[in-house]
ROLO-347273 format. One record per residue: residue in three letters; residue number from 0; x, y, z of N, C-alpha, C in turn. Coordinates in nm, 3 decimals, padded with zeros to 5 digits. Example, Ala and Ser with C-alpha at 12.3 -4.5 7.8 and 13.67 -1.06 7.14 Angstrom:
ROLO-347273
<ala 0 <01.319 -00.569 00.780> <01.230 -00.450 00.780> <01.320 -00.330 00.780>>
<ser 1 <01.285 -00.225 00.708> <01.367 -00.106 00.714> <01.290 00.003 00.787>>
//
This chain:
ROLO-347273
<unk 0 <00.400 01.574 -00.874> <00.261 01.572 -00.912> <00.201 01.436 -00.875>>
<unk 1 <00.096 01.425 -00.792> <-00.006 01.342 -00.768> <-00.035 01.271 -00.874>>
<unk 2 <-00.069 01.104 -00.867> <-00.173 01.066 -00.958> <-00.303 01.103 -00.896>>
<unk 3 <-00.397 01.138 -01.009> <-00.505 01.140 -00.923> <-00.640 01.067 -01.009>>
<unk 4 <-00.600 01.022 -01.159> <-00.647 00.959 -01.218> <-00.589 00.869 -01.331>>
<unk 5 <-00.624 00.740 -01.375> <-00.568 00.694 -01.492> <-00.663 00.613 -01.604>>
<unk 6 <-00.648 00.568 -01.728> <-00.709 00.453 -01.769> <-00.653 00.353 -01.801>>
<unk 7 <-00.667 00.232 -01.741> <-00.582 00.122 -01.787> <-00.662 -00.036 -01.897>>
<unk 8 <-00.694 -00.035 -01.987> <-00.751 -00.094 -02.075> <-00.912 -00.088 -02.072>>
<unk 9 <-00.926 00.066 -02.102> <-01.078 00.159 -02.149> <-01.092 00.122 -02.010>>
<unk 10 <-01.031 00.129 -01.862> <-01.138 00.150 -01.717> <-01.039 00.279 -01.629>>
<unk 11 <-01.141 00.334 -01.596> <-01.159 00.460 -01.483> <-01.067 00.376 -01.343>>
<unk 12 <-00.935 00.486 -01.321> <-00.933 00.419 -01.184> <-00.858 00.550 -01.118>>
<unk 13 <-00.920 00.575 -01.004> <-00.885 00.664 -00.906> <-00.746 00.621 -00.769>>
<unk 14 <-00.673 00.727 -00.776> <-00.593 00.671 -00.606> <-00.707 00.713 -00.502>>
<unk 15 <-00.644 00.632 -00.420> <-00.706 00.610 -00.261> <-00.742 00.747 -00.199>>
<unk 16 <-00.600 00.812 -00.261> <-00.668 00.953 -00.221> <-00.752 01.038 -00.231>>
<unk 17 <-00.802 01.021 -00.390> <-00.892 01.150 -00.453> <-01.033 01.055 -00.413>>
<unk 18 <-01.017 00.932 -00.392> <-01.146 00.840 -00.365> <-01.182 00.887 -00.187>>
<unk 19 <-01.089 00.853 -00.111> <-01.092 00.915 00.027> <-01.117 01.029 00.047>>
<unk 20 <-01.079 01.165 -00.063> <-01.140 01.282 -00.066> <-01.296 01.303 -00.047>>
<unk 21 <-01.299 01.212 -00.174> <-01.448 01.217 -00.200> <-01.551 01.166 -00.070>>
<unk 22 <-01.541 01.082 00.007> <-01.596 01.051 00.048> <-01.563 01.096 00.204>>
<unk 23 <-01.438 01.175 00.202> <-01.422 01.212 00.358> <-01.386 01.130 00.489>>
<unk 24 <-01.302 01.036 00.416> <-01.255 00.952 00.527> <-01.140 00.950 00.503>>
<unk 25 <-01.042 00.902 00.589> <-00.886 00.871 00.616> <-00.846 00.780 00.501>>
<unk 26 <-00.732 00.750 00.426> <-00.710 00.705 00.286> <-00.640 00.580 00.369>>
<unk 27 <-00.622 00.597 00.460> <-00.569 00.436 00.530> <-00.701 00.354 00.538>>
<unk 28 <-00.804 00.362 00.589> <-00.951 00.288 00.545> <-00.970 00.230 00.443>>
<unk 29 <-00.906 00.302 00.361> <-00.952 00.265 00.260> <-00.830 00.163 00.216>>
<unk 30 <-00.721 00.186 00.236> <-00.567 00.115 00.214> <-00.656 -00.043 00.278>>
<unk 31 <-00.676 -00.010 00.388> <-00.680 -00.149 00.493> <-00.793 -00.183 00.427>>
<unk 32 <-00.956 -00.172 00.387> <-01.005 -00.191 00.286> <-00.994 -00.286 00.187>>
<unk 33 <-00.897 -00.245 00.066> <-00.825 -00.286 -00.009> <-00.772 -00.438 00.008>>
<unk 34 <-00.670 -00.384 00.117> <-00.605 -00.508 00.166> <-00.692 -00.605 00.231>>
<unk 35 <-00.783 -00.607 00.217> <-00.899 -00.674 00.317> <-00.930 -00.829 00.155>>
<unk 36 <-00.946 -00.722 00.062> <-00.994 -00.777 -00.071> <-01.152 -00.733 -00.047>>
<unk 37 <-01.169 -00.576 -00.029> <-01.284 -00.545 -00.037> <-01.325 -00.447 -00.150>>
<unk 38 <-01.224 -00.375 -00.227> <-01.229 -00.298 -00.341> <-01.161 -00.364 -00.484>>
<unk 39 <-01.147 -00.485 -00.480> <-01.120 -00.575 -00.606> <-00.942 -00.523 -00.637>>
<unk 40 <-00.956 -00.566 -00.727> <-00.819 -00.533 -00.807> <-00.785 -00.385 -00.843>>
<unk 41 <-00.645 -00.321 -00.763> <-00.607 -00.221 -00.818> <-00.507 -00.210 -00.886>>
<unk 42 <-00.449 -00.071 -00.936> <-00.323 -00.076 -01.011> <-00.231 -00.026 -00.944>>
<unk 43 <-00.091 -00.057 -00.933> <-00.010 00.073 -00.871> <00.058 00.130 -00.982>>
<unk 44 <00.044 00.270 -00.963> <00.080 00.394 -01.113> <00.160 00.483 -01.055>>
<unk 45 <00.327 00.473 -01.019> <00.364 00.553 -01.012> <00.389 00.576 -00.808>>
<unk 46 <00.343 00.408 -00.819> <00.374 00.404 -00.632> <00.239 00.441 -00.574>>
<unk 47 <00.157 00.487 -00.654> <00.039 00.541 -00.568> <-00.075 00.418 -00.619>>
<unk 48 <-00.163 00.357 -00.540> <-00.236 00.272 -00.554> <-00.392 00.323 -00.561>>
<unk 49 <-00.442 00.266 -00.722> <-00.569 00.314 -00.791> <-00.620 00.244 -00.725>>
<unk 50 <-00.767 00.256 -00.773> <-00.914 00.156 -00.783> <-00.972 00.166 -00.861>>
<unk 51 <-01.070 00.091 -00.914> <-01.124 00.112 -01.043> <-01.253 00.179 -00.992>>
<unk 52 <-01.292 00.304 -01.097> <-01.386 00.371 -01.043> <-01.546 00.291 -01.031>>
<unk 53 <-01.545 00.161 -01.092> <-01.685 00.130 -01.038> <-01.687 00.075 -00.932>>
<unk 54 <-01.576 00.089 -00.835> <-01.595 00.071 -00.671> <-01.623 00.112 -00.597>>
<unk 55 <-01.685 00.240 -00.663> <-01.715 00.348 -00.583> <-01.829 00.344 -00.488>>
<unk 56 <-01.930 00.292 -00.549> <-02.065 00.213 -00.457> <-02.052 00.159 -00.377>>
<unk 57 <-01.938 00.050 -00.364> <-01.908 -00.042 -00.272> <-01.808 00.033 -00.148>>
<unk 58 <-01.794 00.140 -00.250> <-01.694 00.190 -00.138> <-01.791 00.292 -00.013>>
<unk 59 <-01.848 00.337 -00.094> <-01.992 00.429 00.006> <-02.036 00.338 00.074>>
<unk 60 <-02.107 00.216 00.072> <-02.129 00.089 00.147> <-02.058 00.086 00.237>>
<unk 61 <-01.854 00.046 00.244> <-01.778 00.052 00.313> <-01.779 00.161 00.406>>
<unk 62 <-01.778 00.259 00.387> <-01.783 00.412 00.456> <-01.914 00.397 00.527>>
<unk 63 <-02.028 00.364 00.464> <-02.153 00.388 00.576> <-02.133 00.287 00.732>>
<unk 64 <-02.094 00.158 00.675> <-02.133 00.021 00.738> <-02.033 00.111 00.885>>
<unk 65 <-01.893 00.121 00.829> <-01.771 00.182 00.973> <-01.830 00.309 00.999>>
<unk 66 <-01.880 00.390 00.942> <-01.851 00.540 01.036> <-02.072 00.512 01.097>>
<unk 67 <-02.165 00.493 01.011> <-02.265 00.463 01.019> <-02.337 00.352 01.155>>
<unk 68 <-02.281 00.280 01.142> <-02.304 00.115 01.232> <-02.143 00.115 01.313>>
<unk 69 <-02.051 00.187 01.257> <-01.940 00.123 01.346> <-01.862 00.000 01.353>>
<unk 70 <-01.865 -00.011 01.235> <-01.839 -00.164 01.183> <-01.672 -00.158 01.198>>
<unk 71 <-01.604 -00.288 01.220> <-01.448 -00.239 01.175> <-01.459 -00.313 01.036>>
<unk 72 <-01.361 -00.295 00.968> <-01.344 -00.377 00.841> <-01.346 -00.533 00.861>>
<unk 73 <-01.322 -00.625 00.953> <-01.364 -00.740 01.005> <-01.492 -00.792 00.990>>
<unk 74 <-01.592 -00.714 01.024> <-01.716 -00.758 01.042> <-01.768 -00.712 00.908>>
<unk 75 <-01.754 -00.618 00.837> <-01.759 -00.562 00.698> <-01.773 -00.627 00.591>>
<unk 76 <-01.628 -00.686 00.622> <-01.590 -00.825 00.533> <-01.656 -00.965 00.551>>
<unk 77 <-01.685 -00.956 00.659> <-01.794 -01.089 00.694> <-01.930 -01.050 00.644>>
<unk 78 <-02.005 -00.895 00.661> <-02.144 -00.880 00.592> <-02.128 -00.861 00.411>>
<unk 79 <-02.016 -00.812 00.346> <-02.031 -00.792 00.226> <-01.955 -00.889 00.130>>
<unk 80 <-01.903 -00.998 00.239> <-01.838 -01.149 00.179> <-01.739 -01.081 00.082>>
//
């Protein structure tokens, strides 16, 4: 069984996956993302790596800027510091 949600001290946090669902992109984007230090602090639950669900905005941001403008996560990280 999947994580596909948890709470870790009263906060919402989703894996990469059900977040990548949502938004229809590849869950490695979002991995490399992450690793960028562009979705803040996650948890790992079980080997599978959360986010906290109020990243979610930032994460639509992320998704528009690459598939939208064509951004790689490089230049991403340079417009959203």
């Amino acid at each position: 069984m999947s994580v596909e949600s948890i709470h870790v001290e009263g906060r919402l946090y989703l894996s990469l996956e059900v977040v990548a669902e949502l938004y229809e992109v590849k869950s490695v984007l979002l991995r490399e993302a992450y690793d960028c230090g562009l979705l803040g602090t996650g948890v790992d639950h079980e080997r599978t790596l959360c986010i906290a669900a109020v990243q979610l905005e930032r994460v639509a941001t992320i998704v528009q800027l690459h598939q939208g403008l064509g951004l790689g996560l490089e230049a991403i990280t340079q417009r959203l510091g």
